[in-house]
C-alpha positions as CSV (number, residue, x, y, z in Angstrom):
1,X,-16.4,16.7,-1.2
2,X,-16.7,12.7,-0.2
3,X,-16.5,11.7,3.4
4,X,-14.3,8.2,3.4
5,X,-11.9,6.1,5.7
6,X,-9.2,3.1,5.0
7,X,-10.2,0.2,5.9
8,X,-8.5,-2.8,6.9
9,X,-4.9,-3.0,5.4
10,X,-5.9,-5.3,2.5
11,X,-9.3,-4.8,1.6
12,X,-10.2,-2.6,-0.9
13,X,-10.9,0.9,-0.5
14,X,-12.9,2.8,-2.8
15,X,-13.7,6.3,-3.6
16,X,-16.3,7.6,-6.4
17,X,-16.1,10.9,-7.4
18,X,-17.6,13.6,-10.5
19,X,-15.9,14.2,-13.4
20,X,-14.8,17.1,-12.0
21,X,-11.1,19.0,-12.1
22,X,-11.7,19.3,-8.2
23,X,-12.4,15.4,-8.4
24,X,-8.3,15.2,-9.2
25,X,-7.2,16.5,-5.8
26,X,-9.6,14.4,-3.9
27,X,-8.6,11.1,-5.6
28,X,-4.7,11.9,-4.9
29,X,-5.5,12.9,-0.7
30,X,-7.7,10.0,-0.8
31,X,-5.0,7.2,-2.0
32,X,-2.0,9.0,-0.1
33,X,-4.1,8.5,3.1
34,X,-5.1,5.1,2.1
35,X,-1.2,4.0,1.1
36,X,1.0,6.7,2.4
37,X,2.2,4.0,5.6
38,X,2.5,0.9,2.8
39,X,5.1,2.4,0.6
40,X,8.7,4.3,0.8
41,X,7.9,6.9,-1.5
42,X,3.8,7.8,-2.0
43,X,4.5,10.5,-4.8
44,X,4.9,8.3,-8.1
45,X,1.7,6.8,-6.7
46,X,0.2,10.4,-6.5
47,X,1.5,11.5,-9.8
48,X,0.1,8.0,-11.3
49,X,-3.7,8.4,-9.6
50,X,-3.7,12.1,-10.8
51,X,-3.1,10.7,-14.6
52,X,-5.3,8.6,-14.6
53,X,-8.1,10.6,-12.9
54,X,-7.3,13.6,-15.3
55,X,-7.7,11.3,-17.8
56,X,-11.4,10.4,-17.2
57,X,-12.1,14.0,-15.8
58,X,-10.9,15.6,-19.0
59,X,-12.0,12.7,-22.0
60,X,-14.5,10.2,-20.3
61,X,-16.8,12.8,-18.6
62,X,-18.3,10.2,-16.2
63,X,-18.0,9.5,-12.9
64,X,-14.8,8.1,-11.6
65,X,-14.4,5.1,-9.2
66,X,-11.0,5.3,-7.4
67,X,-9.9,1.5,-5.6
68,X,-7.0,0.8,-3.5
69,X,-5.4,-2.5,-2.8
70,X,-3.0,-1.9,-0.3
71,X,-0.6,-5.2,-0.9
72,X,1.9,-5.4,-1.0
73,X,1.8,-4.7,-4.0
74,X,0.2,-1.2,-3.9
75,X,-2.6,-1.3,-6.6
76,X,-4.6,1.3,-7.4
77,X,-7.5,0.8,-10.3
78,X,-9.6,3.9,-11.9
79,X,-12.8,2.8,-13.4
80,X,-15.1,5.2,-15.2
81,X,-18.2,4.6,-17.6
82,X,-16.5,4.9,-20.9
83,X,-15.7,2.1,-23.3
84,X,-11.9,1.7,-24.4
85,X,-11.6,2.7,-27.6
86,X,-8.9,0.7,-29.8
87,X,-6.7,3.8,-29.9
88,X,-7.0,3.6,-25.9
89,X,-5.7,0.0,-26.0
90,X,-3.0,0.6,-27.9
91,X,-2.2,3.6,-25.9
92,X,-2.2,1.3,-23.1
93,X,0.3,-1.1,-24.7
94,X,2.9,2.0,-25.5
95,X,5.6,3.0,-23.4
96,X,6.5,6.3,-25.6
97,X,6.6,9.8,-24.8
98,X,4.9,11.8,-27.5
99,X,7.3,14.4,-29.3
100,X,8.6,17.5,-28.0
101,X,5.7,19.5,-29.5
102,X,2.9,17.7,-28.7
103,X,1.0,19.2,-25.9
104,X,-0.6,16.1,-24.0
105,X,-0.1,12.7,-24.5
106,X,1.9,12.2,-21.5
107,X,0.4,10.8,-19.1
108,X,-0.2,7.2,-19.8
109,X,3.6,7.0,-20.4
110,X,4.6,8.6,-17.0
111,X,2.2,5.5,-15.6
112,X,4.0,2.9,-17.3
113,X,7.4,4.4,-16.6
114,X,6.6,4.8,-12.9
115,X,4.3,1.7,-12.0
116,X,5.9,-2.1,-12.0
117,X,2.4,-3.3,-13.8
118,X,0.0,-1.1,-15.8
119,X,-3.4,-2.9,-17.2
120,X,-6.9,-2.1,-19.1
121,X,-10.0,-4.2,-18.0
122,X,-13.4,-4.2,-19.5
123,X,-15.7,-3.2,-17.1
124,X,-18.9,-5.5,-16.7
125,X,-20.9,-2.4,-16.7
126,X,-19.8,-1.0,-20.3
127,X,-17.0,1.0,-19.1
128,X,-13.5,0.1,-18.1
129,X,-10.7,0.1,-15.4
130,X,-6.9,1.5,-15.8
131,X,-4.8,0.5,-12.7
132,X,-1.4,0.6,-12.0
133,X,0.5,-1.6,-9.6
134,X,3.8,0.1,-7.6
């Protein structure tokens, strides 16, 4: 899909991708080669980037924008071109699985169970930025 490289260890690195499923995949190989040498265990960053990435793929339909901080600490911001809705926000703020029956819902609580800091920015351009620090 994208053609990209890590840059210095504490720059930035960015990816920008289609909302795409494929788009999921790419974003996860992307930040494991961009942190996998900066953390003990890359997998709850994996699993994080996927949710959040799935998450604009499946209910912002724009492009996504994937950055990397490489720290310490590891952060690791998804922007698309969506506004946060207040029912967003709050989803943000909550820490609570959804019941047994519901059949999504998940994923922004596996982020805040797994990451040390979880946050929602505006974006300048109308849109706005989920990241997770671990």
């Amino acid at each position: 899909m994208q053609a990209w490289a890590v840059v210095s260890s504490s720059a930035p690195t960015e990816l920008t991708l289609p909302a795409d499923s494929r788009s999921i995949n790419e974003a996860r190989s992307f930040v494991a080669q961009a942190v996998r040498d900066v953390v003990d265990d890359v997998d709850p960053v994996l699993l994080m980037t996927s949710e959040l990435v799935t998450n604009v793929v499946l209910h912002a339909n724009t492009d996504v924008t994937v950055s990397i901080t490489r720290g310490p600490p590891v952060r690791v911001e998804v922007r698309d071109g969506a506004a946060a809705t207040e029912a967003f926000r709050e989803l943000i703020g909550a820490s609570a699985m959804p019941g047994p029956s519901s059949t999504g819902g998940r994923g922004l609580a596996l982020v805040s169970a797994f990451a040390t800091r979880v946050g929602l920015d505006d974006d300048a351009d109308g849109g706005k930025i989920v990241w997770f620090e671990h």
